[in-house]
N, C-alpha and C positions, 0 to 999 in steps of 0.2 A: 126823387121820383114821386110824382104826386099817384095817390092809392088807386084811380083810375086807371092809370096809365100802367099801376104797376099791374093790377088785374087781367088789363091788356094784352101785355106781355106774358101773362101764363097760358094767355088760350089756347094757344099751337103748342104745348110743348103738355108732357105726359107727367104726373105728382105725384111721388109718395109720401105721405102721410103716416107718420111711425108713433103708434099708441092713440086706440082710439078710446078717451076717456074723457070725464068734460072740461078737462081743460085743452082738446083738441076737437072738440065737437063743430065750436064754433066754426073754427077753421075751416073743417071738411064742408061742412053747408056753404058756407062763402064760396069757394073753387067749384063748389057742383052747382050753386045757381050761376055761376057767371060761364058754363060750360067746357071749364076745365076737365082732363081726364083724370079723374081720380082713383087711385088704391089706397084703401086705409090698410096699414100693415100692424098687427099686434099678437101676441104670446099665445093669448085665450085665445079658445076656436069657437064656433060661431055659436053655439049653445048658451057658453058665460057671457054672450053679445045681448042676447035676448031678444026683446022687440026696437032695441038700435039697428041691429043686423039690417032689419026686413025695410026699415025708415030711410036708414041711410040706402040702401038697395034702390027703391024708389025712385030714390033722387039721380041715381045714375052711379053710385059709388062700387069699387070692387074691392074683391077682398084679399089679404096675402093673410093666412091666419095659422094659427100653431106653430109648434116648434122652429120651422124652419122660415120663421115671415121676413126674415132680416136675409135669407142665401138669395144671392144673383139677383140682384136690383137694379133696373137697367132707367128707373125710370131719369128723364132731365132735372127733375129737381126732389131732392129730397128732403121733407122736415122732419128735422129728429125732436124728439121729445126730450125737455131740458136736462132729466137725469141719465140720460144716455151719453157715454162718451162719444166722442167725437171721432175717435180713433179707434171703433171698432173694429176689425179687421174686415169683414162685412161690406160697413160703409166705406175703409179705406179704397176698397175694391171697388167698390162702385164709382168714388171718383176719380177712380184711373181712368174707369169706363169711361167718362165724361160726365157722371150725373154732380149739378153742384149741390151739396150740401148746406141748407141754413137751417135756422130754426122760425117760430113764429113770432118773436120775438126781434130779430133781427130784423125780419120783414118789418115790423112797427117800426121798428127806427126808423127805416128809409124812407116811409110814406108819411108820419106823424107828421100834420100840418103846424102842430103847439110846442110853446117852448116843452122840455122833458126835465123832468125834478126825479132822480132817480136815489136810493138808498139802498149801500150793503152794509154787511159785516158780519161775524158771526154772531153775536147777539143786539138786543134791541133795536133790530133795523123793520119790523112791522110795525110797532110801538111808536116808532120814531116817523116811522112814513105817514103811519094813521092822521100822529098829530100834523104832521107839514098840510096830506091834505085838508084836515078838516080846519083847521088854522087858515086857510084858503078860501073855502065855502063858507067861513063865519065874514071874512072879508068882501063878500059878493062875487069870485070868483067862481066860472065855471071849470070842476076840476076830472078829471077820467081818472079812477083809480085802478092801477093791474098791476101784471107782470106776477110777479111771486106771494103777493094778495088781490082778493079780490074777481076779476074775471080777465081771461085775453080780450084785448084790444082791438086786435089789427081786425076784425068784422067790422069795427064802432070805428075804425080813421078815417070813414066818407063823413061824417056827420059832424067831424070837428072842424074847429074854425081856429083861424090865425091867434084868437085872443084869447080859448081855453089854454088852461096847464093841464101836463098829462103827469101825475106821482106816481112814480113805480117804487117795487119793492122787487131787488133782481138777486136771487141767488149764485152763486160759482156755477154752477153748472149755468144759469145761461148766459152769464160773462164769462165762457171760458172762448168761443170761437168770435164773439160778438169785434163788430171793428167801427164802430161809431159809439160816444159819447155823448151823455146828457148834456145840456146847458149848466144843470146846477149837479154835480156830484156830491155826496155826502158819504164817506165811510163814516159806522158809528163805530168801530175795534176790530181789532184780531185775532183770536186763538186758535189753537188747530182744531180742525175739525172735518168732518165727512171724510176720512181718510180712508175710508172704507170703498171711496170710490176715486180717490184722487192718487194719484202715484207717491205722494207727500206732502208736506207739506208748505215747501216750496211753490208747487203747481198750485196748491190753494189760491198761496198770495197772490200767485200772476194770476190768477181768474178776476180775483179782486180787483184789481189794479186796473184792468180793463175798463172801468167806471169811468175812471181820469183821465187815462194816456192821452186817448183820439181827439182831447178836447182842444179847444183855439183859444188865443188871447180873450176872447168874448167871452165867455165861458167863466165858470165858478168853483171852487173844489173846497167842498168841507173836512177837514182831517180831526180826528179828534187828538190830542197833544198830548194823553195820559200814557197810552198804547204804545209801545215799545214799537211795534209796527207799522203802525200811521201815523208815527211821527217820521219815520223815518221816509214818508212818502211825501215831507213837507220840501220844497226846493225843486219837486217835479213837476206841479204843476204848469200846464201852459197858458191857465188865465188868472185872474182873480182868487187869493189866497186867504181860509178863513181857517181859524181853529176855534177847537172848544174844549174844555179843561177846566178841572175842577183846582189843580195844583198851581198854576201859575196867572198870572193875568197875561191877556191875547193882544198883539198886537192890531189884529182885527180879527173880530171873532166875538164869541162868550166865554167868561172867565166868573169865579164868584167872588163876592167883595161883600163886605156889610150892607145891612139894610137900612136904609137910611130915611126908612119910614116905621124904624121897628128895630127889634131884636134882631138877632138871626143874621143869616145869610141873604144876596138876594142873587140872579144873574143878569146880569150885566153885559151890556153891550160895546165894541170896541171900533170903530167904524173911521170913514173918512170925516164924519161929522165931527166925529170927538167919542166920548163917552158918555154911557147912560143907562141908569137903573130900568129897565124889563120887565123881571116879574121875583117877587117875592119867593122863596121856598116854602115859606107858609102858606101860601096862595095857591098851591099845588094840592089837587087834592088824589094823585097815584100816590100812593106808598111807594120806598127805597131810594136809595141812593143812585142806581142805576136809572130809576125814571126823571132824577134831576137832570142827569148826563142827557137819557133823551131828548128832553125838553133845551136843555143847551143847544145840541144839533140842529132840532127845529127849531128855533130861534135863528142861529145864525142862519139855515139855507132860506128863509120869508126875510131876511133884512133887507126892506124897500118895498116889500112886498103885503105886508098885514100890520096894520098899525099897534103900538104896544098896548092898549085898551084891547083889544080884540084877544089877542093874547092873553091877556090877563082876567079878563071874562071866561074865556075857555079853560083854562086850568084848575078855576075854583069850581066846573062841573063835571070837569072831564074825567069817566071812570076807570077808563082803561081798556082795554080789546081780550076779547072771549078769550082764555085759556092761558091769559097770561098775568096771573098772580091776582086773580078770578074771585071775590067773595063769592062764595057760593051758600051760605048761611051760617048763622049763628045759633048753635043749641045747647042750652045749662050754660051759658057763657063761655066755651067753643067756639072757637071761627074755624071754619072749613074755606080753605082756597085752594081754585083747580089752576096749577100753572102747568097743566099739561107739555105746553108747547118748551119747558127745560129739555131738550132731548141733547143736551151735551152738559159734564161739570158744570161750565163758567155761571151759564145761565142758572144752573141750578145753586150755586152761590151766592149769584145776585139775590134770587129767591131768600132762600137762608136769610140773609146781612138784611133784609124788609123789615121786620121782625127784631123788637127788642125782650118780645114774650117767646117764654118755652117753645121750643118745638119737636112735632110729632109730624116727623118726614116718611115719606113712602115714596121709592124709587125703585130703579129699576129697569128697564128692558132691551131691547137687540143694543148690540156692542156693533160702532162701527169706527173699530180700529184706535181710539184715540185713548191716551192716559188720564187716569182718575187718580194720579196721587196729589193736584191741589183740592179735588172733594174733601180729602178724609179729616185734613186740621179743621176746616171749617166745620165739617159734621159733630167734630168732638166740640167744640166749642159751642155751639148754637142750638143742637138737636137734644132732646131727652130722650128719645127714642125714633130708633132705626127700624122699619119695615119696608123690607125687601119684598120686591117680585120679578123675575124676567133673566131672562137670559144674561144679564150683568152686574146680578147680584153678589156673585162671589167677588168678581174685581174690585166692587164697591168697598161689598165687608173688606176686603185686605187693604184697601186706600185707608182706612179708618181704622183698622188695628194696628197698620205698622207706622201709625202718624207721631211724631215725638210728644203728642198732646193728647195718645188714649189713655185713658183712665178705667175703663171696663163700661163704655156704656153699651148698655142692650141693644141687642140687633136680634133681631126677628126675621125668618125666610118665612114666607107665607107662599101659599097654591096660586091665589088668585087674587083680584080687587076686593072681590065680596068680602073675604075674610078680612083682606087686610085694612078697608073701610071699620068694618065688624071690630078689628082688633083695635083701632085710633080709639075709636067711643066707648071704648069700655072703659080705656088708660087714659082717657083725656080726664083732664082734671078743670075748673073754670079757671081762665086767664090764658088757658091755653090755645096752639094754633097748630092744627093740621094742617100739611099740605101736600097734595100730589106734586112733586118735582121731581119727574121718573130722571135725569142726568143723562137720557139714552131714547134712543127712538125709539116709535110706537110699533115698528114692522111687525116683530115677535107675536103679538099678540092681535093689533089692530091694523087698520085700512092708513090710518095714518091719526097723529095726534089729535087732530078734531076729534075724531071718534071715542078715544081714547079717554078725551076729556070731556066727552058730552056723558062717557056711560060713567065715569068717576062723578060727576055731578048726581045723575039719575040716584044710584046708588047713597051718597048723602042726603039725598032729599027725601028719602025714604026712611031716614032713619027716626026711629021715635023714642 
């Protein structure tokens, strides 16, 4: 359905709109210029709205607010906000009534005029998206970046044309209802995660999987081959089959091999053409192992797409995305980096394994449901010192003392960031590396890990 048409179709029929915050803002303005009936519905009541309230008022919007915004929903269509189940009991109720349930996201699909280059997985899939788009726009492409970075879309799907690409970055929550598929999928890995909101982690996977399923012979699917889980989603595919891996060589895909311009390693590409050297490791200028994997992934989902010059130009300036293994400065020869955005183990691992110098970790916050006993061997192994903060500090410390490789390293419970900042620079020593890699979300404490990682930076740059 083209985005016209599908705006169309909403004029006669009444919208709820569930969480009004700015990644729904867009939305609601769109349906209330094109003279839809709108109710925004959210938690806060109109006070923590502020001068939104009176704006959106305005324009024609109403309101469902406080405790009860989600009881007897009668409206025809309702969008749920992505971390919201689907299966509320609430919502189930309402689509008995008849109201159909999507989200804003879903709408994108249906109207997107461009091909769709989409990326999940539990770790490195903003990283990974980053580079596909900007690996994109270095090529002369016009690209729309959203979904789970960046901004919603579906306001911006009049103004696209048949020959932009649209890169998304889509969490489980909003592939878990989704029933269309990108052109390019890429999984970057699997471990459990957000269990806090998922029945298991079972239901994880199948949210995941949703990338792939819907897709047609046309179509593209990146797996990565390392992942005990996305390998095992290789033979499902319904189009075009790519992998990427650090352990084996790909039978199309990226694989590593010698550099054959150099020392070292380089990756390599495996295609219908044949084989052929890509981009050097050296030539990479993100730190970790994990960022090689990235760069793998975006490799293979541009094959035909960004020439390997372009690639290879991009990598030797490319720094990397805010809060994710973040220089934030260097002082008495110290390095301070904010990887705020670890908010589970894996990631926070990956972190760790960057690093061939001491480290001075600080972690920490809301516990949502998932096990910390692969943190603790690597904690003993890579950290000099442990400072704790947040609501999953205790889990933490016990991942790392009952690991069959503690040794008695110190661990710290500290109040707050200040101190625990306070306490890195006292103990840091030159050659050393701090780093914020909380292993746990930002809720406890902050609005969400941006924050978290803007006031951890603050905080370091203050320091004298």
């Amino acid at each position: 359905m083209k985005f016209e048409e599908y705006l169309t179709s909403l004029q006669n029929k009444t919208v709820a709109v569930i969480g009004i915050g700015v990644s729904n803002r867009p939305l609601i303005e769109l349906l209330l210029s094109r003279g839809v009936a709108v109710t925004a519905c959210d938690r806060k009541d109109r006070s923590a709205l502020g001068a939104l309230a009176e704006e959106l008022e305005e324009q024609g919007c109403r309101f469902r607010l406080g405790a009860d915004y989600l009881k007897d929903l009668t409206e025809d269509i309702i969008f749920r906000t992505p971390g919201m189940r689907p299966d509320l009991p609430e919502l189930t109720a309402a689509v008995r009534r008849g109201s159909v349930l999507t989200s804003e996201m879903e709408a994108f699909f249906a109207v997107c005029p461009c091909p769709i280059i989409a990326v999940t997985g539990s770790d490195g899939k903003t990283t990974t998206t980053t580079i596909i788009a900007e690996l994109l726009r270095a090529a002369g492409r016009t690209v729309h970046l959203g979904g789970n970075i960046g901004h919603p879309l579906l306001a911006e799907a009049g103004n696209m044309t048949a020959e932009d690409i649209t890169v998304l970055e889509l969490s489980s929550f909003q592939l878990m209802t989704i029933t269309q598929s990108p052109h390019i999928a890429v999984v970057t890995n699997l471990a459990p995660n957000h269990l806090d909101v998922h029945k298991d982690y079972a239901e994880y996977i199948a949210a995941k999987e949703n990338i792939f399923t819907h897709q047609s012979a046309e179509d593209i699917a990146v797996f990565n081959a390392d992942n005990e889980v996305t390998r095992s989603f290789i033979g499902r595919e319904a189009g075009r089959l790519y992998t990427f891996g650090r352990r084996e060589e790909a039978e199309r895909g990226t694989y590593l091999a010698p550099d054959v311009d150099g020392e070292g390693q380089a990756i390599w590409m495996a295609n219908d053409a044949g084989r052929r050297q890509v981009l050097s490791l050296s030539g990479i200028k993100l730190p970790g192992v994990h960022n090689v994997e990235n760069y793998m992934a975006a490799v293979a989902a541009v094959d035909g797409l960004v020439p390997d010059s372009v690639i290879r130009d991009f990598a030797k300036s490319f720094g990397g995305v805010e809060h994710r293994i973040e220089l934030v400065r260097e002082l008495d020869g110290v390095r301070y980096y904010n990887d705020s955005i670890a908010s589970s183990p894996s990631r926070t691992i990956a972190g760790l394994n960057s690093f061939p110098e001491p480290v001075i970790l600080i972690a920490g916050g809301k516990d949502k449901g998932i096990s910390y006993d692969s943190l603790g061997p690597v904690v003993n192994e890579r950290v000099k010192l442990l400072i704790l903060c947040g609501a999953t500090a205790g889990v933490i410390r016990a991942s790392v003392e009952r690991a069959d490789n503690y040794g008695g390293l110190e661990i710290v419970d500290v109040e707050d960031y200040r101190q625990a900042v306070s306490l890195a620079r006292s103990r840091a020593r030159e050659g050393d590396v701090v780093i914020l890699s909380p292993a746990s979300t930002s809720f406890d404490r902050f609005a969400n890990f941006m924050e978290r990682g803007r006031i951890f930076k603050e905080m370091v740059n203050e320091l004298k």
